[in-house]
TILOTOR-221465 format. One line per field, with one value per residue: residue number from 1; residue in three letters; chain; x, y, z of N, C-alpha, C in turn. Coordinates in steps of 0.1 Angstrom, whole numbers. Example, Ala and Ser with C-alpha at 12.3 -4.5 7.8 and 13.67 -1.06 7.14 Angstrom:
% TILOTOR-221465
loro (1 / 2) $
nuba (Ala / Ser) $
mimar (A / A) $
n_X (132 / 128) $
n_Y (-57 / -22) $
n_Z (78 / 71) $
ca_X (123 / 137) $
ca_Y (-45 / -11) $
ca_Z (78 / 71) $
c_X (132 / 129) $
c_Y (-33 / 0) $
c_Z (78 / 79) $
***
This chain:
% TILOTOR-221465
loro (1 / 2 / 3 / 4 / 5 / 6 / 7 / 8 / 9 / 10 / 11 / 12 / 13 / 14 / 15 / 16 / 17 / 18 / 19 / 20 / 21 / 22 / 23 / 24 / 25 / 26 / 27 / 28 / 29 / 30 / 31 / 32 / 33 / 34 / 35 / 36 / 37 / 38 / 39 / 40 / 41 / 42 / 43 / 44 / 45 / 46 / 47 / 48 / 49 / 50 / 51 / 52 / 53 / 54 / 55 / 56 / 57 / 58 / 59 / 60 / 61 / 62 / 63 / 64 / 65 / 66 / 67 / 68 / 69 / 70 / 71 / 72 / 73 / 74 / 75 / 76 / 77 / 78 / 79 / 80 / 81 / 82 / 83 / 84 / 85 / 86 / 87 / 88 / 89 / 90 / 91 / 92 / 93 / 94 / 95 / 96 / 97 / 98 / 99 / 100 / 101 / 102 / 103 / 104 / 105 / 106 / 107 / 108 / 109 / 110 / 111 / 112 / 113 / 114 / 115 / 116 / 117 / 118 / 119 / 120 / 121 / 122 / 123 / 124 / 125 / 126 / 127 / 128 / 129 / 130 / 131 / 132 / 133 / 134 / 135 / 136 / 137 / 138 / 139 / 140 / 141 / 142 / 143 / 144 / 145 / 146 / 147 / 148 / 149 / 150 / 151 / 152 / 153 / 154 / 155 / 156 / 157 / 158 / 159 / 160 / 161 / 162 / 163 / 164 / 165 / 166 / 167 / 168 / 169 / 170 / 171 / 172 / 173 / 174 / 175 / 176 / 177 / 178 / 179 / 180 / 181 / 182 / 183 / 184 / 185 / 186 / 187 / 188 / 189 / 190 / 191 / 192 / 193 / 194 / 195 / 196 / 197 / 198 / 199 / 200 / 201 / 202 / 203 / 204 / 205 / 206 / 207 / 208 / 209 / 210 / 211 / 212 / 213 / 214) $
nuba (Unk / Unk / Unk / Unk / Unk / Unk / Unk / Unk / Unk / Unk / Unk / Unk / Unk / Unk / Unk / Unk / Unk / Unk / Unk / Unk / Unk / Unk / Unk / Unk / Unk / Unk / Unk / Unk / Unk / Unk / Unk / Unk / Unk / Unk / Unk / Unk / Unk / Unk / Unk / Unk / Unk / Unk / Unk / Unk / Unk / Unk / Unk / Unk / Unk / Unk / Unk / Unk / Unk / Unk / Unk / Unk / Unk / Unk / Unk / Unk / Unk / Unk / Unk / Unk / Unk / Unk / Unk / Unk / Unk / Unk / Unk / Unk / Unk / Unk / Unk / Unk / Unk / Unk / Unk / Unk / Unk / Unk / Unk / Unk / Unk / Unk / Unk / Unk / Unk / Unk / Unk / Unk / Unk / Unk / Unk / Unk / Unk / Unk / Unk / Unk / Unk / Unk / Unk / Unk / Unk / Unk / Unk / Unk / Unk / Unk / Unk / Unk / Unk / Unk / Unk / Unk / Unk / Unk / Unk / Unk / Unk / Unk / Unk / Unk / Unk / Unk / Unk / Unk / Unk / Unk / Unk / Unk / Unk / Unk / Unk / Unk / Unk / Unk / Unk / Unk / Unk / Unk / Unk / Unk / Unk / Unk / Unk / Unk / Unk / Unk / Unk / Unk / Unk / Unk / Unk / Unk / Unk / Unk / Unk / Unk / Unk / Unk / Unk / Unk / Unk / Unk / Unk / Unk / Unk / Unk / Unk / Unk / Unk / Unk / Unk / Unk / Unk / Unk / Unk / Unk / Unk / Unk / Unk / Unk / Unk / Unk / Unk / Unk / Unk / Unk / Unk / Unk / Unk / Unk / Unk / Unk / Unk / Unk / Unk / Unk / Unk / Unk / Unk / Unk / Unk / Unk / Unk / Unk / Unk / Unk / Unk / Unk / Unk / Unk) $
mimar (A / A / A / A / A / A / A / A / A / A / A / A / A / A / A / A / A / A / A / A / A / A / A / A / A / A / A / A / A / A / A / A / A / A / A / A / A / A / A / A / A / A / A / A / A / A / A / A / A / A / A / A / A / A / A / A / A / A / A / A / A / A / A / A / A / A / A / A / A / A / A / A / A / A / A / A / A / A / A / A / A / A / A / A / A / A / A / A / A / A / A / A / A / A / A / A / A / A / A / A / A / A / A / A / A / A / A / A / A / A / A / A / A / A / A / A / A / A / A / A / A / A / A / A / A / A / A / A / A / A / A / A / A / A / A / A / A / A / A / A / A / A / A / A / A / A / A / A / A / A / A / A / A / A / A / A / A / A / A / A / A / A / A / A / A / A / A / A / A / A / A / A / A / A / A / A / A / A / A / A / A / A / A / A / A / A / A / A / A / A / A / A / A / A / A / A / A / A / A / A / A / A / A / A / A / A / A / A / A / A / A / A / A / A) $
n_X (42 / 37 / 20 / 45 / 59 / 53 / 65 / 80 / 88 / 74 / 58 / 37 / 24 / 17 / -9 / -30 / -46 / -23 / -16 / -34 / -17 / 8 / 1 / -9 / 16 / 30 / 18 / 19 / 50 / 57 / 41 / 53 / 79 / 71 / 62 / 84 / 103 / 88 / 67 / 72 / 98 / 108 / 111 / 102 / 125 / 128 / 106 / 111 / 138 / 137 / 111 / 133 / 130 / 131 / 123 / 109 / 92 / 76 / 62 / 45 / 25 / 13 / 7 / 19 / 36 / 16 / -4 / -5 / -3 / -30 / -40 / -32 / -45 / -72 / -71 / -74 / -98 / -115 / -114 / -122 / -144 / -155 / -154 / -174 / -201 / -202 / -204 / -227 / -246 / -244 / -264 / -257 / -248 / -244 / -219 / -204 / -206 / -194 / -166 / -163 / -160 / -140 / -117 / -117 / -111 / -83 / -69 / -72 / -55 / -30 / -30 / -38 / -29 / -4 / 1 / -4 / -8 / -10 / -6 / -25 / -29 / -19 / -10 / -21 / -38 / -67 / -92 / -88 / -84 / -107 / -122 / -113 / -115 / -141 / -154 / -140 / -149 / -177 / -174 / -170 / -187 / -205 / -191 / -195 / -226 / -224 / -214 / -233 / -253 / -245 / -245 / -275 / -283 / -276 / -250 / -226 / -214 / -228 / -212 / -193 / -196 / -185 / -160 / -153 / -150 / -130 / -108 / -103 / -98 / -75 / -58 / -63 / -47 / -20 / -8 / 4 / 31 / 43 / 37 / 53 / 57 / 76 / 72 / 71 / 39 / 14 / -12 / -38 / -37 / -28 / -53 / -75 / -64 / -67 / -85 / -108 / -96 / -102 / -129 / -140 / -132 / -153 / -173 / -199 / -192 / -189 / -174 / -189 / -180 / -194 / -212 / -202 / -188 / -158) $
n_Y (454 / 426 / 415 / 406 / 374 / 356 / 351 / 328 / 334 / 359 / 393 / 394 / 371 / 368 / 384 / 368 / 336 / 315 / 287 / 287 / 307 / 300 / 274 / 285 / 298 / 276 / 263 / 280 / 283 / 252 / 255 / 269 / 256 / 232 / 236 / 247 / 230 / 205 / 181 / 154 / 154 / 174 / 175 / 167 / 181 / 198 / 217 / 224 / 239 / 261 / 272 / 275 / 264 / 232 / 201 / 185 / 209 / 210 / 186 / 192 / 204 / 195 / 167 / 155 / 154 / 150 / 154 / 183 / 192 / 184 / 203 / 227 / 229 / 225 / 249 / 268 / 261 / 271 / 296 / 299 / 289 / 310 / 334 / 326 / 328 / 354 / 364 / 351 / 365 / 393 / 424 / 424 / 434 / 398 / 393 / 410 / 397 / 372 / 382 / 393 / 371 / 355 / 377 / 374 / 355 / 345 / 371 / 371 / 339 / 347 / 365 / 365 / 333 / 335 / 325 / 298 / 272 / 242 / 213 / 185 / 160 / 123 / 127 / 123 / 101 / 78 / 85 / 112 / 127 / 122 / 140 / 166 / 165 / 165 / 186 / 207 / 201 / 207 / 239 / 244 / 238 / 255 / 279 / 272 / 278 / 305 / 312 / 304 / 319 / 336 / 340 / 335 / 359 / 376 / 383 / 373 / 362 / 334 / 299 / 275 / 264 / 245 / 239 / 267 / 276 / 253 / 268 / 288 / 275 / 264 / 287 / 299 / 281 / 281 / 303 / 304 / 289 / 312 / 330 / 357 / 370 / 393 / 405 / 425 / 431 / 438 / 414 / 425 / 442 / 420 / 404 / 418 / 420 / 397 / 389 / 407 / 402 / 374 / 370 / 396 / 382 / 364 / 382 / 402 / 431 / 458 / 454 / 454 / 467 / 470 / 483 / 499 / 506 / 492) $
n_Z (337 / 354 / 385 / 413 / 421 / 445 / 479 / 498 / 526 / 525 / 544 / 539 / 543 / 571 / 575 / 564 / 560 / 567 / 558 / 536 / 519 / 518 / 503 / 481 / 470 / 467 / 441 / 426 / 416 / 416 / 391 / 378 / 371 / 367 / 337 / 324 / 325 / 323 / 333 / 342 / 344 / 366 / 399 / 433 / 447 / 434 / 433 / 458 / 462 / 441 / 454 / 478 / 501 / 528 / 512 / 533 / 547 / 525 / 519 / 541 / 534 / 510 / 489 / 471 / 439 / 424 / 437 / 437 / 414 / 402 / 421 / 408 / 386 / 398 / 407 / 387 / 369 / 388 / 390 / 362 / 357 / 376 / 358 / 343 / 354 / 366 / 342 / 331 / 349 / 338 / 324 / 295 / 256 / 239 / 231 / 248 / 272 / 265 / 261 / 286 / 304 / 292 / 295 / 324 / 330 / 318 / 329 / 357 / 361 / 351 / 367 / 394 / 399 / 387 / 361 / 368 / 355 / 338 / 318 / 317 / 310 / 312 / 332 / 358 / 376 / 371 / 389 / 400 / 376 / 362 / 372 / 370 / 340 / 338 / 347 / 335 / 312 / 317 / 318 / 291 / 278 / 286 / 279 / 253 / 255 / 257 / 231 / 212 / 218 / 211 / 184 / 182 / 183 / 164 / 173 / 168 / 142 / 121 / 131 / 138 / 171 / 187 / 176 / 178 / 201 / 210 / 196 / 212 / 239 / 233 / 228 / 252 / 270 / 257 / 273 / 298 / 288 / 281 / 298 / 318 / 349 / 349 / 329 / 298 / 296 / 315 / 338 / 336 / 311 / 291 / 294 / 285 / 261 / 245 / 252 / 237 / 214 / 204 / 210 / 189 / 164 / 157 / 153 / 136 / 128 / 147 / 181 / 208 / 239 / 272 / 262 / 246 / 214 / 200) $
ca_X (47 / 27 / 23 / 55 / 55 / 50 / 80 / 75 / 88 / 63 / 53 / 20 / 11 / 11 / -26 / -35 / -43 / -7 / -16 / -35 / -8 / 15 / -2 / -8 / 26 / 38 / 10 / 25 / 62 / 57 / 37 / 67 / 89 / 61 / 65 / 98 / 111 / 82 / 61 / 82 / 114 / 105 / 113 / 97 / 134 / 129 / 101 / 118 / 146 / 123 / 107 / 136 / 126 / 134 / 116 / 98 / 84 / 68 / 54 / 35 / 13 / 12 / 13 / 28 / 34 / -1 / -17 / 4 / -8 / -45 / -49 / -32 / -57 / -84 / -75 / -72 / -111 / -126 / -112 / -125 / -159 / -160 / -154 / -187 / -209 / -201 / -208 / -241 / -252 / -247 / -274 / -250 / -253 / -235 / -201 / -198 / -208 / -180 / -154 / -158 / -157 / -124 / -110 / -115 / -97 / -71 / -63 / -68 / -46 / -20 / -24 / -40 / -28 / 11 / 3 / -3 / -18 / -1 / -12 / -22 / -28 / -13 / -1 / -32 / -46 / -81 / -102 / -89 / -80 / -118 / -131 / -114 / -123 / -157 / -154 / -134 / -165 / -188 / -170 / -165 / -201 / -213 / -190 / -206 / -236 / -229 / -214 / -245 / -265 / -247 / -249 / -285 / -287 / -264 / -235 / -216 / -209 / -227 / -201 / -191 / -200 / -177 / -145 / -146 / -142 / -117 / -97 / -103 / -91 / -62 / -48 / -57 / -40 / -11 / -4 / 12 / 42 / 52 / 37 / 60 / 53 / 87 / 69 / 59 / 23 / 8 / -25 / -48 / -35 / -33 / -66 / -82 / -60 / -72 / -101 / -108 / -92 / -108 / -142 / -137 / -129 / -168 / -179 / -204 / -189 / -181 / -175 / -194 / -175 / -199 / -226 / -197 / -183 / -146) $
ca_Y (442 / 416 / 413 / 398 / 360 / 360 / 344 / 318 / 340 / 374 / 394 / 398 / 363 / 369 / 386 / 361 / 320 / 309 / 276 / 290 / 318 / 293 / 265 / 291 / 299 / 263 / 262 / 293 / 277 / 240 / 250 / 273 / 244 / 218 / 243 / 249 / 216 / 194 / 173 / 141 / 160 / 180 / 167 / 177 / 185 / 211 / 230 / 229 / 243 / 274 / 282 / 281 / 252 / 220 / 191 / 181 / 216 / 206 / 180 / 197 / 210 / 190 / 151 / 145 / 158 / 151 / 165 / 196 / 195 / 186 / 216 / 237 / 225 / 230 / 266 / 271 / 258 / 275 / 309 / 298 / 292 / 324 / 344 / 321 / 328 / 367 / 367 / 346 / 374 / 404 / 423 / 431 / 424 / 383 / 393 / 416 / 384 / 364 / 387 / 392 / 353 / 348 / 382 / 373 / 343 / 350 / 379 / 362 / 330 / 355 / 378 / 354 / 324 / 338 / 312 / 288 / 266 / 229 / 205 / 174 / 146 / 114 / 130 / 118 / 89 / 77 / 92 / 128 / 129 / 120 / 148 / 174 / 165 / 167 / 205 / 209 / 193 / 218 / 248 / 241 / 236 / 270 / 290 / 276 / 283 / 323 / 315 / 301 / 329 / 352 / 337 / 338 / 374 / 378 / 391 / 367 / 358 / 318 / 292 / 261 / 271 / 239 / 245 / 277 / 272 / 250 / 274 / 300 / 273 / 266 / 303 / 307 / 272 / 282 / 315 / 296 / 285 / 323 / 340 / 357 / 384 / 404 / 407 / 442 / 434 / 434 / 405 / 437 / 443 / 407 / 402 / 430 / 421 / 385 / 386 / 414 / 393 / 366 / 379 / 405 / 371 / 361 / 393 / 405 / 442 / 464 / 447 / 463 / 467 / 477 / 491 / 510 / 497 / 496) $
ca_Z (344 / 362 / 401 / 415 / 426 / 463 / 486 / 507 / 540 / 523 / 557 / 536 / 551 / 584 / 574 / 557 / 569 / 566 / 550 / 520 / 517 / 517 / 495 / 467 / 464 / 460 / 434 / 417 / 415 / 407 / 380 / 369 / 372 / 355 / 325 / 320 / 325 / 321 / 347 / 346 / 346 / 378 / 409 / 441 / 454 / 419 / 436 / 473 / 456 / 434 / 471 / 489 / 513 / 527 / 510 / 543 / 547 / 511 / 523 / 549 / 532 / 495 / 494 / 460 / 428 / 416 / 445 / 432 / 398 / 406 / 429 / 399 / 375 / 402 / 412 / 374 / 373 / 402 / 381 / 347 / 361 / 381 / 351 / 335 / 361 / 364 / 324 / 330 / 354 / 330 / 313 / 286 / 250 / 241 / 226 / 256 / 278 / 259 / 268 / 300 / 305 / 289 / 303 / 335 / 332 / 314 / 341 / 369 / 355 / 348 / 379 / 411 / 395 / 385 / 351 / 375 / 346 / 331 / 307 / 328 / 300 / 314 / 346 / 369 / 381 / 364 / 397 / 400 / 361 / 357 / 382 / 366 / 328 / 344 / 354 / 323 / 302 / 320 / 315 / 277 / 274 / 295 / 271 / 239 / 253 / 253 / 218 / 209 / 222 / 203 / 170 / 171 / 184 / 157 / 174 / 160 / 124 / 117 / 128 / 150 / 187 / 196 / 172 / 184 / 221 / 214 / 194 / 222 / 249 / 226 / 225 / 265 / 272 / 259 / 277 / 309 / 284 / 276 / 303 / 330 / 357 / 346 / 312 / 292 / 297 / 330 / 335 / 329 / 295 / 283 / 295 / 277 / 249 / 239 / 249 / 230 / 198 / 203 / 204 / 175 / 154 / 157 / 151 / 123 / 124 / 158 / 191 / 220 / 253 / 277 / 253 / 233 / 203 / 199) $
c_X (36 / 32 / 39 / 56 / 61 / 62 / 74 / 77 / 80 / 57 / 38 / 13 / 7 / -6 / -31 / -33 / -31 / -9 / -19 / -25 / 1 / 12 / -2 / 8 / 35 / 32 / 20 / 41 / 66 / 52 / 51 / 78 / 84 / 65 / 72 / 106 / 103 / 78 / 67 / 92 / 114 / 105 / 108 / 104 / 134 / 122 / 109 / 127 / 144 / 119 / 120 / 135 / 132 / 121 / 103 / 88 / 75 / 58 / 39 / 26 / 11 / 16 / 21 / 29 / 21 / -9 / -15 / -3 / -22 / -48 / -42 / -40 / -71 / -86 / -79 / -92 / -123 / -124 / -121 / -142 / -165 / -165 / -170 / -199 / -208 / -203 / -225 / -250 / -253 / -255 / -267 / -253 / -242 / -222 / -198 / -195 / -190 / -167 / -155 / -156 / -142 / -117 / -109 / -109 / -86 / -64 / -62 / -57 / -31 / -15 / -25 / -31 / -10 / 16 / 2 / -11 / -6 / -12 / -14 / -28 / -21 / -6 / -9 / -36 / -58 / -89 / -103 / -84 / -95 / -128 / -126 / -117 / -138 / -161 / -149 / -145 / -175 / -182 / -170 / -182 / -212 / -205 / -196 / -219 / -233 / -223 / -225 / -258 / -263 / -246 / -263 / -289 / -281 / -256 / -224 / -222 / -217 / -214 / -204 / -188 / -188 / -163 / -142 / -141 / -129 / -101 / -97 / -96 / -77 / -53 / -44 / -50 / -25 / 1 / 9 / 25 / 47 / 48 / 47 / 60 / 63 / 81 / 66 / 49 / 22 / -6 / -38 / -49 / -34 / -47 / -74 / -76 / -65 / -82 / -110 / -104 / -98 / -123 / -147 / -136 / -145 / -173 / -187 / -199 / -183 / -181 / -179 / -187 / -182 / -210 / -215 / -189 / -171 / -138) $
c_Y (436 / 417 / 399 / 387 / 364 / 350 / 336 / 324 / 357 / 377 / 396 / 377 / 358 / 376 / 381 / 347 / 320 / 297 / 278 / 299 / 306 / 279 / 272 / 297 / 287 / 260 / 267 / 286 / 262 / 243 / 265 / 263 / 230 / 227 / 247 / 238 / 200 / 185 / 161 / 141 / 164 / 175 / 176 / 187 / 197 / 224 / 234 / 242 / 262 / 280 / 286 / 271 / 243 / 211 / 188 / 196 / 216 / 201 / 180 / 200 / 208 / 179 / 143 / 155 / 159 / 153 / 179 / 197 / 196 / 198 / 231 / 240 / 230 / 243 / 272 / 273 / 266 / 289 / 306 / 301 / 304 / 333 / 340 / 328 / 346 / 371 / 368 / 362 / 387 / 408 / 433 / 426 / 408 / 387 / 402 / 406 / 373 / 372 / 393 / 379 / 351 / 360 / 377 / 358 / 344 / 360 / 372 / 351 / 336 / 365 / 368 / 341 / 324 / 328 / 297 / 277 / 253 / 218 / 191 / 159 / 134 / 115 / 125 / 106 / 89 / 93 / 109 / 132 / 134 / 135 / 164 / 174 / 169 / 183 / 211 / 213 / 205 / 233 / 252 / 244 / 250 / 278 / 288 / 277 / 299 / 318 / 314 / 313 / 338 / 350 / 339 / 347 / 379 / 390 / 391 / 362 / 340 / 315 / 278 / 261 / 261 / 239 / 256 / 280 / 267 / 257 / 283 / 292 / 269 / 278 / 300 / 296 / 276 / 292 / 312 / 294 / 301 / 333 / 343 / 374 / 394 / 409 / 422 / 444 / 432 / 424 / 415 / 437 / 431 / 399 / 407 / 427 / 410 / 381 / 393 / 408 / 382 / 367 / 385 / 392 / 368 / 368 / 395 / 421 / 445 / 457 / 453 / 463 / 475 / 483 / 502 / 504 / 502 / 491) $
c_Z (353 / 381 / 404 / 423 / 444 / 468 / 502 / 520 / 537 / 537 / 555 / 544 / 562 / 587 / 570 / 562 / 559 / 555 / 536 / 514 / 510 / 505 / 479 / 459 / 457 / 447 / 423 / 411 / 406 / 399 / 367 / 363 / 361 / 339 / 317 / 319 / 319 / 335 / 351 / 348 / 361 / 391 / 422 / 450 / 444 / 427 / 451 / 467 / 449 / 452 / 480 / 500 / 511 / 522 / 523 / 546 / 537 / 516 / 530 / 542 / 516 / 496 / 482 / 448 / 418 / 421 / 438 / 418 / 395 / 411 / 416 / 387 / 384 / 406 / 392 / 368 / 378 / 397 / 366 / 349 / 369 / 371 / 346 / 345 / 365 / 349 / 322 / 334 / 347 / 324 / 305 / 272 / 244 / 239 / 241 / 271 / 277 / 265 / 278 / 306 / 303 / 294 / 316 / 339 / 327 / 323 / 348 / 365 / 354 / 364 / 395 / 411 / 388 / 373 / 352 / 367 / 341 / 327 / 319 / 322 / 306 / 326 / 359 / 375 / 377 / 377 / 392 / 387 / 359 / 364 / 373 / 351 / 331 / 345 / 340 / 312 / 303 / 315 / 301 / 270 / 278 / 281 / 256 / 239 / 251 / 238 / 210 / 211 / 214 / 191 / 168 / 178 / 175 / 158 / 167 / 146 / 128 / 121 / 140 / 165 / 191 / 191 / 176 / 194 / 219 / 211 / 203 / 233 / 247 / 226 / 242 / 272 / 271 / 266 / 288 / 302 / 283 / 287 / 313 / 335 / 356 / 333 / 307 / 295 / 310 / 325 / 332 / 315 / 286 / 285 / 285 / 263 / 243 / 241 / 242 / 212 / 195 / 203 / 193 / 163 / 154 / 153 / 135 / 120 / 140 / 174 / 203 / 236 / 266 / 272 / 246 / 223 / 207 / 186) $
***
């Protein structure tokens, strides 16, 4: 089972700044709510409602539904690129690079992030639509570079460095629709599990985890 969604009155965030405590759980919620119902369906009395709160305590600290959705898309971001930049720094060999990139998003997403992930196509406004395609763009482009690296160390099998991204952000895109913290798997185990599958699909034979095949 997965870490359990945190509660808007949790005594854990009296240690923790109150505001971000508090912001990441509305995070956590409306994008339960965006996912289950849909983002136009959803009403901001939806997520009050999910936390527990009155509307105006919302307010406080989130200005609209598409501030709400932007900052779920940008925590979503500021994890995707951690995992890149913790990959970058490895002296491991590429396929081992690759999956720690998408493990570490896919966990986190699942475990910090409680799925906190939604599709945000036509839900934005040009500006902050255009800022996160932008981050999007980059990230997209960092992981076909390690694809890229490891085709010609030949990790990987010849192929299409940019179809394959997209079927890899295709799988971890869709996890947010089915994932949930009561689940069989904990974000450990479906980390390790698809990024592990997805990897192994490129592969020319055994896939190295650390310098050991598996």
């Amino acid at each position: 089972m997965g870490q359990p969604l945190a509660k808007w009155t949790d005594r854990g965030a009296a240690r923790r700044h109150i505001r971000s405590f508090r912001l990441e759980i509305i995070l956590q919620s409306a994008a339960r709510c965006f996912n289950r119902k849909g983002y136009h369906a959803t009403k901001m009395g939806d997520i009050a409602r999910e936390l527990g709160v009155s509307k105006a305590a919302l307010y406080y600290y989130v200005e609209s539904k598409e501030d709400i959705i932007f900052q779920c898309e940008a925590a979503a971001l500021d994890l995707a690129m951690e995992g890149i930049r913790i990959a970058e720094g490895l002296s491991e060999p590429d396929d081992v690079k690759l999956y720690v990139a998408l493990r570490h998003f896919i966990e986190g997403m699942t475990d910090r992030l409680n799925g906190c992930v939604v599709l945000t196509e036509g839900m934005l406004s040009p500006g902050p639509y255009r800022d996160l395609v932008r981050r999007r763009d980059d990230y997209e482009r960092r992981l076909r570079k390690l694809v890229e690296a490891g085709v010609a160390s030949g990790a990987f099998a010849p192929c299409d460095p940019k179809m394959v991204v997209l079927a890899m952000l295709g799988a971890m895109n869709w996890i947010p629709r089915w994932y949930s913290p009561d689940g069989e798997r904990n974000p450990k185990e479906i980390g390790e599990t698809f990024a592990r599958y997805l990897v192994r699909g490129l592969g020319q034979g055994g896939f190295h985890e650390h310098g050991s095949a598996v």
